[in-house]
TORDO-85649 format. One record per residue: x negated, z negated, y negated of N, C-alpha, C, CB in turn; residue in one letter. Coordinates in steps of 0.2 Angstrom, whole numbers, plus 5000, padded with zeros to 4 digits. Glycine has a CB too. Example, Ala and Ser with C-alpha at 12.3 -4.5 7.8 and 13.67 -1.06 7.14 Angstrom:
REM TORDO-85649
n.px	n.pz	n.py	ca.px	ca.pz	ca.py	c.px	c.pz	c.py	cb.px	cb.pz	cb.py	resn
4934	4961	5028	4938	4961	5022	4934	4961	5016	4943	4955	5022	A
4936	4965	5011	4932	4964	5005	4936	4961	5000	4930	4971	5003	S
END
This chain:
REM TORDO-85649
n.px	n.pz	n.py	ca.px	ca.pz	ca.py	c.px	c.pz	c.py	cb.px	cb.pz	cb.py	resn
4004	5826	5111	4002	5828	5118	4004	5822	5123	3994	5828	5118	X
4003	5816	5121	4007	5809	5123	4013	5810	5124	4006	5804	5119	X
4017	5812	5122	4024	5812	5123	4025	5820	5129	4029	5813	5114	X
4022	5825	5126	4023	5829	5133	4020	5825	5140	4020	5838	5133	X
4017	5823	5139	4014	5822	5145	4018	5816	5149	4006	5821	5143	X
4023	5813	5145	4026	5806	5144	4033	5811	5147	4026	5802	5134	X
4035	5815	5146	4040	5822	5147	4039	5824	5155	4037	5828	5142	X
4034	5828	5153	4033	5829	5161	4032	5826	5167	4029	5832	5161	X
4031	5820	5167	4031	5814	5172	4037	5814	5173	4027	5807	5170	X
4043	5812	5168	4049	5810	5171	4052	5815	5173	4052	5807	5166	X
4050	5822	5173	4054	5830	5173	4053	5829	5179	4050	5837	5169	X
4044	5829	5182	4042	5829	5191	4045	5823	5193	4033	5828	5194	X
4046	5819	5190	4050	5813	5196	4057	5813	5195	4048	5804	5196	X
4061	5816	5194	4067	5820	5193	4068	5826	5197	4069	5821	5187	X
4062	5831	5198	4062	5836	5201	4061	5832	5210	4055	5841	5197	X
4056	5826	5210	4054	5821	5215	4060	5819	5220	4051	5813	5210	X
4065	5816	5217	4071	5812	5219	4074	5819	5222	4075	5806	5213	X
4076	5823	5219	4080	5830	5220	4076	5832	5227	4079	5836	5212	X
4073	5833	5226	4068	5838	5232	4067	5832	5239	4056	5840	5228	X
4067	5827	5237	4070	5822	5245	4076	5819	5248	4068	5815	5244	X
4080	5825	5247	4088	5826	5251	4085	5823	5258	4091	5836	5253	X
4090	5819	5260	4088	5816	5267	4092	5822	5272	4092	5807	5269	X
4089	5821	5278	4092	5829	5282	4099	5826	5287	4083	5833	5288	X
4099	5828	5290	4107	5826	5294	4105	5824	5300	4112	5831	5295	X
4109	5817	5303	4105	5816	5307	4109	5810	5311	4098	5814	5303	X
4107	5811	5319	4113	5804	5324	4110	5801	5324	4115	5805	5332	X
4114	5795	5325	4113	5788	5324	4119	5784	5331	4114	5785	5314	X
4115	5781	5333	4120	5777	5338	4127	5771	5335	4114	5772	5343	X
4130	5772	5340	4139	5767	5335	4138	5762	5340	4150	5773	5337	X
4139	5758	5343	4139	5753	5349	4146	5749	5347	4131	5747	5349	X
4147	5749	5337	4151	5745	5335	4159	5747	5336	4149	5744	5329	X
4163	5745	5342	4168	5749	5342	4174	5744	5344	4167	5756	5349	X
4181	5742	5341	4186	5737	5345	4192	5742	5346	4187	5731	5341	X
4192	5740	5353	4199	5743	5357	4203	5739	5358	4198	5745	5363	X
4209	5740	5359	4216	5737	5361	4223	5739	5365	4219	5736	5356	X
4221	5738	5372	4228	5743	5371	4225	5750	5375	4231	5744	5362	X
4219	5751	5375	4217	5759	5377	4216	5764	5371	4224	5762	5383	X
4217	5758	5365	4217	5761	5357	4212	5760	5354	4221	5759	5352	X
4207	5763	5349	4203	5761	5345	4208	5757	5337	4197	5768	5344	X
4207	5751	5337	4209	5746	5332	4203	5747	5326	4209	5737	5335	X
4196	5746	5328	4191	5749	5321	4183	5750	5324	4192	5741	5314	X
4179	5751	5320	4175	5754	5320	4171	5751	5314	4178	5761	5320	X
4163	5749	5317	4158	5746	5311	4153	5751	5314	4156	5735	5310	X
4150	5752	5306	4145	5754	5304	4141	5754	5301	4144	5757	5304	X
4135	5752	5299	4133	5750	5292	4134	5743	5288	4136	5754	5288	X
4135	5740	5292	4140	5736	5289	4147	5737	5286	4139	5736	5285	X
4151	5742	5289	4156	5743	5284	4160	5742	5293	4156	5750	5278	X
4167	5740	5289	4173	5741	5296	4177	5745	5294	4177	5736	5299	X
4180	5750	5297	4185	5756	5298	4190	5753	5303	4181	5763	5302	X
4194	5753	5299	4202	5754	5302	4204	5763	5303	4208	5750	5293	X
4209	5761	5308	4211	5769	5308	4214	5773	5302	4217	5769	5314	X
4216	5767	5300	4219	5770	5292	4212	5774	5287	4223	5762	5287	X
4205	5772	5288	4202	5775	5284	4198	5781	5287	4199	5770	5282	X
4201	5782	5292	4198	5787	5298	4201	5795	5295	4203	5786	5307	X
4201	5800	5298	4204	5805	5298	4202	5807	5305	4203	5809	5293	X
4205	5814	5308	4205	5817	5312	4204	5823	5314	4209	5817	5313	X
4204	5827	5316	4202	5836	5314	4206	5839	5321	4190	5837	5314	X
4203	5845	5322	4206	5850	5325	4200	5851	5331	4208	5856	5320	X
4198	5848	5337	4196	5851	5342	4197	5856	5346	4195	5849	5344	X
4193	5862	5348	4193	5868	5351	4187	5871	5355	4195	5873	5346	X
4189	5871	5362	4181	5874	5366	4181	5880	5366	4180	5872	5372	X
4173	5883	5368	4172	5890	5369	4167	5888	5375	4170	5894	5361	X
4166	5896	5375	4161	5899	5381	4160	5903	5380	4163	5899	5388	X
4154	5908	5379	4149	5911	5378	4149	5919	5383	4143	5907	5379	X
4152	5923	5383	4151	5927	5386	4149	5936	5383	4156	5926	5388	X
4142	5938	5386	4138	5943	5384	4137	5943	5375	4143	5950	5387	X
4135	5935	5376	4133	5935	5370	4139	5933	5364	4131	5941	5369	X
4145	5932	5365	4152	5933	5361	4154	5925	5361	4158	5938	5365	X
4155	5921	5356	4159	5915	5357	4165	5917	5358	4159	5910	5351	X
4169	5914	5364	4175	5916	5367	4180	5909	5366	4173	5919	5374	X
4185	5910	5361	4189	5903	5361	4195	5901	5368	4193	5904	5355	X
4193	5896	5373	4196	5894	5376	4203	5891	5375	4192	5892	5378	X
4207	5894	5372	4212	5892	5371	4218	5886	5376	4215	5898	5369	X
4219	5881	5374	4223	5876	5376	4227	5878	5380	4226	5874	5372	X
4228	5876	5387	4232	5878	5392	4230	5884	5395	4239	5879	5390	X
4227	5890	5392	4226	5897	5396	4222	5894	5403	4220	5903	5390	X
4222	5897	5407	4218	5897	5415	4211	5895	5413	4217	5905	5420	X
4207	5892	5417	4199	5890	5417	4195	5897	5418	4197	5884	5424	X
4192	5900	5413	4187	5904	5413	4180	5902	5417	4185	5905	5406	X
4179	5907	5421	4175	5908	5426	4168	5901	5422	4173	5918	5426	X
4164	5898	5425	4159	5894	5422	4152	5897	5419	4158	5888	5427	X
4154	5896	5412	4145	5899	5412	4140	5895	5409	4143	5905	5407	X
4141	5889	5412	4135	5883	5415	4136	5882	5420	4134	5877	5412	X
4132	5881	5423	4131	5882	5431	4129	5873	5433	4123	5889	5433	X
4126	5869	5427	4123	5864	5429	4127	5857	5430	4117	5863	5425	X
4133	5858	5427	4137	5854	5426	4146	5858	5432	4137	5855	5417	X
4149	5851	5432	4154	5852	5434	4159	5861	5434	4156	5847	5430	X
4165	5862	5436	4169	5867	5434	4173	5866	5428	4173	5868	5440	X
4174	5872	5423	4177	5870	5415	4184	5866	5419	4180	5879	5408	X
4186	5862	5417	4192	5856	5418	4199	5858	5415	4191	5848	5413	X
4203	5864	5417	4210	5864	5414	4213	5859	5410	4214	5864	5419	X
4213	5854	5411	4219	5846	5408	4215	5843	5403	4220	5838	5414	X
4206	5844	5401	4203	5839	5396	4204	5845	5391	4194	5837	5397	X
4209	5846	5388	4210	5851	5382	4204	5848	5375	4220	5850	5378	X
4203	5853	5372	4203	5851	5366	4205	5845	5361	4206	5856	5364	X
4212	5845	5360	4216	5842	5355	4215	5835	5359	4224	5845	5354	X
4214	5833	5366	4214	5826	5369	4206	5820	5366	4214	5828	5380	X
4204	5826	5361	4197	5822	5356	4201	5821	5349	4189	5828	5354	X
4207	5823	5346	4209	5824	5342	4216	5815	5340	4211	5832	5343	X
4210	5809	5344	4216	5803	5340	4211	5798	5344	4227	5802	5343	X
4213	5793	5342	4210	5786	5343	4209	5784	5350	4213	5782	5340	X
4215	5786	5357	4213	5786	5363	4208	5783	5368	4212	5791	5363	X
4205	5777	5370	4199	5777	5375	4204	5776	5382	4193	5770	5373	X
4209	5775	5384	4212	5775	5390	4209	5773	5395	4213	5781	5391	X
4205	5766	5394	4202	5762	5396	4202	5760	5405	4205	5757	5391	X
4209	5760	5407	4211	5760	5414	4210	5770	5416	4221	5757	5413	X
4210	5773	5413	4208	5783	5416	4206	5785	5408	4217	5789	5419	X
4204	5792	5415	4201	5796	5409	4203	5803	5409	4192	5797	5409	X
4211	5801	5406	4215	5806	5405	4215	5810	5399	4219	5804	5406	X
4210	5806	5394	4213	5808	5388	4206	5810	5383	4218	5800	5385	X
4201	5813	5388	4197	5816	5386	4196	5822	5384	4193	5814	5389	X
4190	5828	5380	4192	5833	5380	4183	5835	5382	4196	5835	5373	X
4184	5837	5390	4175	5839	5394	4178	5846	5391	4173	5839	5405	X
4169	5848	5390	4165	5854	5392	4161	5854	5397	4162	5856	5387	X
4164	5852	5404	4160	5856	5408	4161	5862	5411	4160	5853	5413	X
4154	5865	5412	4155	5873	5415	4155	5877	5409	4162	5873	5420	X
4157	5874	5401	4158	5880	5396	4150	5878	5391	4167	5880	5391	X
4152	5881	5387	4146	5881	5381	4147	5875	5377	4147	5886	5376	X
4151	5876	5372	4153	5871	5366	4158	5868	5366	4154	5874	5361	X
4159	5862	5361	4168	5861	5358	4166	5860	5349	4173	5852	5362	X
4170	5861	5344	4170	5860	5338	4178	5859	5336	4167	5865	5334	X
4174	5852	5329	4181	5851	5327	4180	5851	5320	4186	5845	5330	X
4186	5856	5317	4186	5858	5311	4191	5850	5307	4190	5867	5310	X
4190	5850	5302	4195	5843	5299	4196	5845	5292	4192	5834	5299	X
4204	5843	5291	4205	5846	5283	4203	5842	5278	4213	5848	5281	X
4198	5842	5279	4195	5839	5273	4187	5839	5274	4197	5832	5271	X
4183	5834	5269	4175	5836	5268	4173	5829	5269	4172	5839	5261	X
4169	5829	5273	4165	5823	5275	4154	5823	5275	4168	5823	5283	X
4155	5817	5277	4147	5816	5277	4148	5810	5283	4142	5812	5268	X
4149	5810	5286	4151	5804	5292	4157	5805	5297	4153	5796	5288	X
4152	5809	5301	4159	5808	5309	4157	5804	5315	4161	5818	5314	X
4163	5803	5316	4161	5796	5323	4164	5799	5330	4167	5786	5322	X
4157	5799	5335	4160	5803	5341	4160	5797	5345	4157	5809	5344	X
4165	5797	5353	4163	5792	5355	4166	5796	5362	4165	5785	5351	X
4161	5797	5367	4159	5801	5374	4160	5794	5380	4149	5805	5375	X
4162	5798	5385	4163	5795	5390	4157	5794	5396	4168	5798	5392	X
4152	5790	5398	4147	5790	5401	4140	5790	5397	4148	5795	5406	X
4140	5794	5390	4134	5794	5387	4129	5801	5391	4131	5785	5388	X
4127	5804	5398	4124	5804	5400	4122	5813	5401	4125	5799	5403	X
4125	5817	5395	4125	5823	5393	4122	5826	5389	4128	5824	5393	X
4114	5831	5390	4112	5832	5386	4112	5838	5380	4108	5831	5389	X
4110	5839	5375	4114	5846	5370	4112	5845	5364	4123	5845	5370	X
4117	5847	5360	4115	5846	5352	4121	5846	5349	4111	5850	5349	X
4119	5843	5344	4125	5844	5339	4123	5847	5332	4128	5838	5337	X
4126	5851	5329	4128	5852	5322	4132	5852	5320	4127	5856	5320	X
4131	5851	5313	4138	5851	5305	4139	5856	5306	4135	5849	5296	X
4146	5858	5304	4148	5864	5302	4150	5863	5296	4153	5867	5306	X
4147	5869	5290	4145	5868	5283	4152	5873	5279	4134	5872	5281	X
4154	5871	5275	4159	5872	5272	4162	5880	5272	4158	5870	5265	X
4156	5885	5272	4155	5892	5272	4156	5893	5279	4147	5895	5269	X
4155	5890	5284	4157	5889	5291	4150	5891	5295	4164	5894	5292	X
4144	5891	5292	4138	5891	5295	4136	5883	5296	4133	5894	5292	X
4133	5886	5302	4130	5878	5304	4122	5875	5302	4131	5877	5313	X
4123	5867	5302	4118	5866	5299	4111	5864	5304	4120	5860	5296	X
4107	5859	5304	4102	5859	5310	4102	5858	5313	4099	5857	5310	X
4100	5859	5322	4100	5855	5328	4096	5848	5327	4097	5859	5334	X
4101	5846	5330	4101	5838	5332	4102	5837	5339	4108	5833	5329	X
4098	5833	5343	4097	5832	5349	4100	5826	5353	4090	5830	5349	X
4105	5828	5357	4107	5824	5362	4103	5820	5367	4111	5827	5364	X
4099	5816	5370	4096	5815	5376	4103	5811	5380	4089	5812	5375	X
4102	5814	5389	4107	5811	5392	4102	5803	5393	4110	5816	5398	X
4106	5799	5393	4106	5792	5394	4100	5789	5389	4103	5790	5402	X
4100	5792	5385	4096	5790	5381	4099	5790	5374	4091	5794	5382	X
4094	5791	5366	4096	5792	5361	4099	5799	5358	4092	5791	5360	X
4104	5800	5354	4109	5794	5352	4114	5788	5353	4112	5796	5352	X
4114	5792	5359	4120	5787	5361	4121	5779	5362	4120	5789	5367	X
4125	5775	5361	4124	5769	5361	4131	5768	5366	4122	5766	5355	X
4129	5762	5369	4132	5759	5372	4140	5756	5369	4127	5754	5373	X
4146	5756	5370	4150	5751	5366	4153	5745	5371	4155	5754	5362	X
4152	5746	5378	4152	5741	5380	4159	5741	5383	4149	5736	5376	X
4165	5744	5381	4170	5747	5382	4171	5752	5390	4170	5752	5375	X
4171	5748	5394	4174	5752	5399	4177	5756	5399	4176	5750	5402	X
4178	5764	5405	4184	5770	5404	4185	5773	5410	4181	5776	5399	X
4187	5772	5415	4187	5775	5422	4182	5773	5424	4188	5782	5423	X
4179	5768	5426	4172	5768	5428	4164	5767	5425	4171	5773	5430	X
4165	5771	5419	4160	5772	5416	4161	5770	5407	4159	5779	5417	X
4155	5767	5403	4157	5765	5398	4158	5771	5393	4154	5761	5396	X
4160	5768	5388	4162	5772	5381	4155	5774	5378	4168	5768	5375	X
4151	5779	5374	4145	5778	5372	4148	5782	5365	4139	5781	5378	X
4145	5780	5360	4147	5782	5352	4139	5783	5348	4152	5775	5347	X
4142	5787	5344	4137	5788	5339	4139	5792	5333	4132	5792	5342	X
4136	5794	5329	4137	5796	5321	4134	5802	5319	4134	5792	5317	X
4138	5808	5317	4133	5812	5312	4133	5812	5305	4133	5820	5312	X
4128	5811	5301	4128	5808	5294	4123	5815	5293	4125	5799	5290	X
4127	5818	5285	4125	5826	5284	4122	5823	5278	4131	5833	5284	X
4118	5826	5274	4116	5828	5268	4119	5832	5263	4112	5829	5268	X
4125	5833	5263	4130	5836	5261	4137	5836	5261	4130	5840	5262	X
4142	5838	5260	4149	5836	5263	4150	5843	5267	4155	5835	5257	X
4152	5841	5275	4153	5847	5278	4162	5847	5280	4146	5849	5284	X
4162	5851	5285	4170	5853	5285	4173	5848	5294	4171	5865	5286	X
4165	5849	5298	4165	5847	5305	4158	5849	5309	4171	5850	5308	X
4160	5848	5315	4153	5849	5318	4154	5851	5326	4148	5840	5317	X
4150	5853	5329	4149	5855	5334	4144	5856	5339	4150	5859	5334	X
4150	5852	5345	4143	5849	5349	4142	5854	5356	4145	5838	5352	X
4136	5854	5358	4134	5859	5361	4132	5856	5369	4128	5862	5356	X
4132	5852	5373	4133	5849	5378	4137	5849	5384	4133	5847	5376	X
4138	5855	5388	4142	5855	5394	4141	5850	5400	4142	5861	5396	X
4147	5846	5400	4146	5839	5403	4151	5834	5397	4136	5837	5404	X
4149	5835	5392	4151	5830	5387	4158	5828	5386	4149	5831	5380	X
4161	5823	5389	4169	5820	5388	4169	5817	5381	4170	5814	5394	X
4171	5820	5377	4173	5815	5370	4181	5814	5369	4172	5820	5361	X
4179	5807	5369	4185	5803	5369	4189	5802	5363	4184	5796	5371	X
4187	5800	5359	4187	5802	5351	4185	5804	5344	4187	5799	5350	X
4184	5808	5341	4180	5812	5336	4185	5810	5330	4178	5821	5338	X
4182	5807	5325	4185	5805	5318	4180	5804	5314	4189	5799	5318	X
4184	5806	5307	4178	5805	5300	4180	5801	5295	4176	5811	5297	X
4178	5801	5290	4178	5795	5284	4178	5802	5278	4171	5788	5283	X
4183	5804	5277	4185	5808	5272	4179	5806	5265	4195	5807	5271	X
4178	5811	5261	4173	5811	5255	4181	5808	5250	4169	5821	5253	X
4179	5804	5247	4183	5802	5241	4186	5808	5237	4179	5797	5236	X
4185	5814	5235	4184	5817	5231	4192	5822	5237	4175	5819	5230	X
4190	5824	5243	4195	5826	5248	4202	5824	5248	4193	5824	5254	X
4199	5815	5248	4206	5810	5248	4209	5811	5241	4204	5801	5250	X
4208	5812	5236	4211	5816	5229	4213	5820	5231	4206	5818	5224	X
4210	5826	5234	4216	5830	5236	4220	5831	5239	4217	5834	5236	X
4218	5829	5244	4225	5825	5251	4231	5823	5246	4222	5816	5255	X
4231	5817	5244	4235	5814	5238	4238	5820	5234	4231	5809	5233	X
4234	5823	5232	4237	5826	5225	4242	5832	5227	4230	5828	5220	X
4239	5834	5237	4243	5838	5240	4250	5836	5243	4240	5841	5244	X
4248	5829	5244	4257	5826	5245	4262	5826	5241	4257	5818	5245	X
4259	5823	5235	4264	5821	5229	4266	5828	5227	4260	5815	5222	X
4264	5832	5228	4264	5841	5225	4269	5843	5232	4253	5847	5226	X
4268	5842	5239	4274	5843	5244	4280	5839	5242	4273	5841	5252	X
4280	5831	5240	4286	5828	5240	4290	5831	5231	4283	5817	5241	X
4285	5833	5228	4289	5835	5222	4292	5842	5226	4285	5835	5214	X
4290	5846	5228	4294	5850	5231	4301	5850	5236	4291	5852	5233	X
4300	5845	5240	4306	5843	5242	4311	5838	5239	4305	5841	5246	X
4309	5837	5233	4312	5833	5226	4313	5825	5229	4322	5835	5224	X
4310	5822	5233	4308	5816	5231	4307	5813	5227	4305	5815	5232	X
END
């Protein structure tokens, strides 16, 4: 009886640890060095990110019509606005202008706004638990979610304008500073999508899952032996 009972204690506190998944969740970046109009690295945690340990992904905006996510494809004309509270959707802040290290310190040419539309998301070829955004002004309110491998998304997460998340990095950009923050998921997801029309993201990058960066690798060496390298 001593020993089941000696059993089951260690069963529930194994069932214990399992059942306390932390949930996903923004955290402010403040820690940002630029050069040049370039992000050079990136601390968090303690840790410093070089671009080299970054990755990138694929941004794309939409807009919401009669109920339908409608992809705003790169270059097409500016769809009629369907947020009313915010600016007119911006022809020139594409998508892809979130897609590299970019703060363009002297302009803010090199942003990608959702004003006047719904959303933007960025898909990245690989799996992550840590993406770094980093907006222009901070002062846009919305939400964000992970977008989960199956391609459903995970919980809302709360943007307040001038408020939390956001942190300061002290990084000037046309006027207004650079403002950063973090989604850390409880899982590995594919990307995330932020839901805030108004929001200029200057940069969006992640820190690839070890397990990803194995196959990254293992898809190189697999192309260069195909080209007989």
């Amino acid at each position: 009886m001593k020993r089941f009972k000696e059993t089951a204690v260690v069963v529930l506190a194994a069932l214990a640890c399992v059942g306390a998944v932390r949930a996903d969740m923004l955290t402010g970046l403040p820690g940002v060095v630029v050069s040049n109009g370039e992000i050079v690295s990136i601390e968090y945690a303690g840790t410093t990110y070089g671009v080299a340990d970054l990755g990138l992904g694929v941004t794309t905006r939409w807009y919401i019509v009669d109920g339908v996510d409608t992809l705003w494809v790169d270059g097409d004309p500016a769809p009629a606005a369907t947020i009313t509270t915010t600016s007119n959707p911006k022809v020139g802040d594409i998508g892809a202008k979130a897609d590299n290290f970019i703060f363009n310190v002297g302009a803010a040419n090199d942003i990608s706004s959702i004003d006047g539309i719904n959303f933007q998301q960025t898909i990245f070829p690989f799996l992550t638990n840590t993406i770094f955004v980093f907006e222009r002004g901070g002062n846009d309110a919305g939400t964000v979610q992970a977008i989960l491998p199956g391609g459903q998304l995970g919980e809302v997460l709360t943007l307040t304008a001038n408020g939390a998340p956001y942190a300061n990095t002290g990084v000037g950009v046309n006027g207004a500073n650079a403002f950063g923050y973090v989604l850390e998921t409880s899982v590995p997801v594919m990307g995330l999508r932020i839901t805030a029309s108004g929001h200029d993201a200057l940069s969006i990058s992640a820190v690839p899952e070890p397990a990803s960066m194995t196959l990254l690798a293992l898809g190189g060496l697999a192309l260069l032996r195909r080209r007989g390298c």
